[in-house]
Phi, psi and omega in degrees: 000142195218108196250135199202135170040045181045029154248122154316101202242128170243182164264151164194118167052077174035012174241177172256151174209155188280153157245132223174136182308123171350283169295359111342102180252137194244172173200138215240123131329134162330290174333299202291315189286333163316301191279328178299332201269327174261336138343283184302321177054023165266154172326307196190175198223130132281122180204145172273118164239026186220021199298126171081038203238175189308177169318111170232198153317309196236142200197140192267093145329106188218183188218111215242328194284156172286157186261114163214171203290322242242007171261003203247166165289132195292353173269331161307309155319318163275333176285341145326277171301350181270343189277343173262009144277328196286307176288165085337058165308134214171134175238146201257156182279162186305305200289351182288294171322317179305320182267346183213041177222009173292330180302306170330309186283292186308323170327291156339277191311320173291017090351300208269162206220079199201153185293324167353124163276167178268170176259176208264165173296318198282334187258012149300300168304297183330306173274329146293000153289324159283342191290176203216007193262158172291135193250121159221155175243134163240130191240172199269209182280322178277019201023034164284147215234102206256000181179163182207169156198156160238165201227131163253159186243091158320115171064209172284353189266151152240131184284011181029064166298321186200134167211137171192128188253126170292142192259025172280315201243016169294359137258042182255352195074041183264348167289349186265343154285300214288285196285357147307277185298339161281345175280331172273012174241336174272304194278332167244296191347263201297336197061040137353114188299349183174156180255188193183126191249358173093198216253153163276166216274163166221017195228343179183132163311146178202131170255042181268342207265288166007283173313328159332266191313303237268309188293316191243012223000042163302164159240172190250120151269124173259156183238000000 
């Protein structure tokens, strides 16, 4: 983390990006974006100075509606209720992830299909021990921990920063309980002006923001 002209920057897949609501727009000087980038030693930076514009390249998955099962389509709908029958949603202090969600991330990863290495257990643990983000867990019947994500929070916003499912237990329906219950925690609970699933990827294919849109009705705000 990297803090500059009283903004907060983190890495994700070599670049740097703020932290900072999407829709929050920053502006760098040439000058100013030089020096954060050798300051940072990340490739190159995202940041939105344009929020919400016409079609472009690059675009924010997000979710601005309250979340409920009677907005959904009936087939969306039972896959729902079958992942909040089967699972256990919840959310846990960082050391619950920290101690039992590495299998899970490894697993997980080897599905992708990206230059990216997975990290050693140890610096997993190091970093969810250091985060500061909100945890949550999903579990099976036998209470076992079949999946996890963490989300940081802005403002009024929650970021979906990591979700990752073990694929031993992808018909038990668990992205779908998880991202249900998280919308409904965010979005009625807290009343979040929005949820926000991040930027597209340039570093690995993902049909998660896809599942997004399709399932959940997320949308693309382009920057």
């Amino acid at each position: 983390m990297v803090e500059y002209k009283g903004v907060k920057w983190y890495r994700y897949q070599g670049a740097l990006l703020p932290r900072v609501p999407p829709h929050q727009e920053v502006f760098l000087t040439d000058k100013e974006a030089k020096e954060l980038l050798k300051l940072s030693r990340a490739f190159f930076l995202r940041y939105t100075n344009e929020w919400d514009r016409e079609e472009s390249e690059f675009w924010y998955i997000v979710k601005d509606n309250k979340e409920g099962l009677e907005i959904y389509k009936s087939k969306v709908r039972n896959q729902i209720k079958k992942g909040l029958k089967n699972c256990i949603v919840k959310k846990v202090d960082r050391e619950t992830i920290a101690n039992s969600g590495y299998s899970i991330y490894s697993e997980a990863f080897k599905n992708y299909s990206t230059f990216h290495k997975p990290i050693s257990e140890n610096s997993f643990k190091k970093s969810i021990l250091n985060s500061t983000d909100d945890f949550w867990a999903v579990y099976n019947k036998n209470n076992i921990l079949i999946a996890y994500a963490n989300n940081f929070i802005e403002e009024n916003m929650s970021h979906y920063n990591s979700m990752k499912f073990h694929p031993k237990f992808l018909n038990l329906y668990p992205s779908y309980a998880l991202i249900y219950t998280m919308n409904e925690y965010y979005l009625n609970q807290k009343k979040y002006l929005y949820v926000n699933d991040g930027a597209r990827s340039i570093a690995h294919n993902t049909n998660i923001q896809d599942f997004l849109i399709k399932k959940f009705n997320f949308k693309k705000s382009y920057e």
